[in-house]
N, C-alpha and C positions, 0 to 999 in steps of 0.2 A: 504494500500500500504506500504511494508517493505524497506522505505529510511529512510534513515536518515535525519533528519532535518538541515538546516543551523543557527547555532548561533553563528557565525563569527569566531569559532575555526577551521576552514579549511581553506584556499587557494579559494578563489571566482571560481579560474579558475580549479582547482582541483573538486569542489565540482561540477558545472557548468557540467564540462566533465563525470563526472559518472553517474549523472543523466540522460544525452542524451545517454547514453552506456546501460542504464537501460532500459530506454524505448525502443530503440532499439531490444536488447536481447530478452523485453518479447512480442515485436512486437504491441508495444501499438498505435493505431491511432493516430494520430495531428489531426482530425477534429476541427477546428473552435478556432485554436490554445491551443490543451486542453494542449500540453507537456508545453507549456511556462506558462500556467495559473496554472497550478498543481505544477512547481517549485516554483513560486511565494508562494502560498498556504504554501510552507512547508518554508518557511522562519517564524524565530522567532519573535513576533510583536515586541520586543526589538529594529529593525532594521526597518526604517523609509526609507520607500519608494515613491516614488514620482507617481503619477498617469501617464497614456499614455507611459508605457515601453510596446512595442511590438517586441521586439527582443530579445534572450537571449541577441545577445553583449550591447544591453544597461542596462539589465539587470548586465552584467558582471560589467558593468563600476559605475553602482551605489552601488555595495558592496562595490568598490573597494574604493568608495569616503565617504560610512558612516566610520564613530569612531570608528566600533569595527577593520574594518583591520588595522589601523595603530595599533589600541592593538595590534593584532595576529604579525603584522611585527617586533613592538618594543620588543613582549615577547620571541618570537624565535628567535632576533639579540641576545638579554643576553643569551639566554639557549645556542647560539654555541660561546658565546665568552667564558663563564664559565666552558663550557667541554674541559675536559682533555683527552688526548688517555693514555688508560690503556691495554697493552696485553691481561691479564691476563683475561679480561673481554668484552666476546661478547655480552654481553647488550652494552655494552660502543658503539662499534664500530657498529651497530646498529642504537644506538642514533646518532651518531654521520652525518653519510649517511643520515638519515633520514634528521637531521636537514640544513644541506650544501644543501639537494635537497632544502627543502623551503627556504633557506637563496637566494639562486641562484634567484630561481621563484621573491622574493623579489626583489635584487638587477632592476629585469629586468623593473618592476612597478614603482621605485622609481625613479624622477628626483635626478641628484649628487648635492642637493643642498651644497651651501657655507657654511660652520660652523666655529665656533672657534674654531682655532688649527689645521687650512687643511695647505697643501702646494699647492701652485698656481703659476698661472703665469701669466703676461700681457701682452698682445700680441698687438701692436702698428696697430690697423686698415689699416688705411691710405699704410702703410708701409711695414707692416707684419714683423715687428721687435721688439725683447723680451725688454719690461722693464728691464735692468741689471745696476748691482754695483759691481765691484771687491773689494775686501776687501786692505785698504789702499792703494788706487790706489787714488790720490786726487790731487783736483788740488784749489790755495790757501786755502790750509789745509784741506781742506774740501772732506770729499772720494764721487766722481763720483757719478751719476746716470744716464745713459744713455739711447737710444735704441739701443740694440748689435746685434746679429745674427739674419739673416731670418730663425734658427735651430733652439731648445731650448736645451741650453746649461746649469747646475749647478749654474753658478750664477747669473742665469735669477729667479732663485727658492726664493718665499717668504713666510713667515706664517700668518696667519690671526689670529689676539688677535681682540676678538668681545667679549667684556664686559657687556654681557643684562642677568640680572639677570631673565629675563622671558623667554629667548629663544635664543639658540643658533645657530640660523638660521638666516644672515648678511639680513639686508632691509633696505630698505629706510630712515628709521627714526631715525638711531642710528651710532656712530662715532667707527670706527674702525683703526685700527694701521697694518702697513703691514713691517714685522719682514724681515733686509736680512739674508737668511740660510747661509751662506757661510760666512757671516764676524764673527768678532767674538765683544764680549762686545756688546750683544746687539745693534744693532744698525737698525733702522728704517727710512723708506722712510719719509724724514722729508722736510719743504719748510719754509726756511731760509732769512734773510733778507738783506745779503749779496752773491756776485757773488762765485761759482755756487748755487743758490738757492734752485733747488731740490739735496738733497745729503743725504746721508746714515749718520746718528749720533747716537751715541751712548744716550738711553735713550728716545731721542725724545721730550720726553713732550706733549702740547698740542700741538705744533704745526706739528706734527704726527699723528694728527687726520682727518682722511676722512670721507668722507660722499658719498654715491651711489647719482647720477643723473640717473636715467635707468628708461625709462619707462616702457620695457619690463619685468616688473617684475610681472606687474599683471598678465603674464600668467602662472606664476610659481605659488599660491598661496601668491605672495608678497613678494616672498624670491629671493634672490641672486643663480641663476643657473650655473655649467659650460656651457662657451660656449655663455653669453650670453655677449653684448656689452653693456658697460658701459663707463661714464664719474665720475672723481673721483675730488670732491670739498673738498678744504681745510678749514676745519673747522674754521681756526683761522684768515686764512689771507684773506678768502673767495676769492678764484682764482679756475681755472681749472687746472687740468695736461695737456700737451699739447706736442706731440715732431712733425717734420716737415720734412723737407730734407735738412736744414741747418746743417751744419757739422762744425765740429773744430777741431785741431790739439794738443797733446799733445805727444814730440818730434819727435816720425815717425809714430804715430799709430792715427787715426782719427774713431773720435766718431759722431753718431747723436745726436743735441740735444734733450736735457727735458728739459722743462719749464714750470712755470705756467702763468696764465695771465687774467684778467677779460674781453678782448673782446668778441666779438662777437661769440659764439659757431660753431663749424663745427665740420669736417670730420676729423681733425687732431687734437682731443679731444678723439677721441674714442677708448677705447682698449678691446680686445676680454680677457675676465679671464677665465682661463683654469684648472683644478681640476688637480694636480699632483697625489696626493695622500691625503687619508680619516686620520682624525686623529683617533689613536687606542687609544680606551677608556674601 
């Protein structure tokens, strides 16, 4: 039979579709499930399958989950971040189509996990209001941290510095700093020992350090997802973040509070983190 075999340098769902278009074409029987058992057959033994796949789609879904696709996905993220468009050259522009199709097929397979260096947002559950900090907007000395618009607005926008020498993908187990983009001097969601306690500071320190509470991570592979709800524990002072529907006044303009606090966990703990944009690497 003249296929070609799978050794994880195609697209699962690419390679999946031409083989049923094959069989098709040359009008080949399915008795006693022969087209599912005959793709299988031509997979590389390199590629570790699991017994009781009676379907192509679980078929599809177990390429999708061995080590060689994330190869195939991580080698064609570099090959379209590393091409250049060149006129002058229709190879180039070739390469180029080809690769953005698989990049595309890619994006659609991959959850947007959290990494170091994304921009995000946190979105107040309870409330539906953005985590924000205006830059020198402060109240005894100290610059704001609020819950601002039911919209998301620019200075609701924050960056993720996640320092895991093993993996740049935010979990459970490791302390992370969240950057405001908008102020300037560095300055970080920081939880302070003095009134207002959550406030944007320059530097931060350790006490800038969070920690994920989400238990919904183990459906992610253990990693931080957009979209998913989380509660964010301070490393240093061991409190919650927390805002509410208590309000304050600073001279005509009124803010919802943030705060942290060791009671009892709820509903008004909880913030939706939202993927703004992918860090370009």
């Amino acid at each position: 039979m003249g296929f070609p075999k799978y050794d994880g340098n195609i697209h699962p769902d690419e390679w999946i579709n031409d083989i049923q278009k094959y069989f098709e074409l040359k009008q080949i029987s399915n008795n006693d499930n022969y087209h599912l058992k005959t793709a299988i057959s031509f997979i590389k033994p390199n590629i570790s399958l699991p017994d009781g796949i009676d379907s192509f789609e679980k078929l599809r879904n177990e390429l999708k989950n061995d080590i060689s696709f994330t190869v195939f996905k991580n080698t064609n993220k570099r090959k379209l971040q590393s091409l250049r468009y060149n006129r002058d050259e229709k190879e180039n522009i070739n390469s180029i189509n080809e690769l953005i199709k698989i990049f595309e097929d890619v994006i659609t397979d991959e959850p947007n996990f959290i990494r170091d260096g994304d921009i995000v947002t946190l979105k107040h559950v309870a409330t539906g209001k953005y985590l924000t900090s205006i830059d020198n907007l402060c109240y005894t000395e100290r610059q704001l941290v609020f819950a601002g618009n039911l919209e998301f607005y620019p200075n609701s926008l924050w960056k993720v510095e996640y320092k895991n020498s093993y993996n740049t993908n935010i979990t459970n187990y490791y302390t992370f700093k969240l950057q405001h983009i908008k102020s300037n001097n560095f300055k970080y969601l920081t939880l302070g020992n003095n009134p207002p306690r959550v406030r944007c500071y320059i530097g931060g320190g350790n006490s800038s350090d969070w920690i994920l509470n989400c238990s919904i991570l183990k459906n992610h592979q253990g990693y931080l997802t957009s979209g998913d709800n989380i509660k964010l524990y301070n490393n240093q002072k061991h409190e919650f973040l927390r805002s509410h529907d208590i309000q304050f006044t600073i001279g005509n303009d009124t803010f919802q509070e943030v705060v942290c606090h060791k009671e009892r966990l709820g509903g008004n703990d909880e913030w939706c983190i939202e993927l703004m944009r992918k860090r370009m690497t």
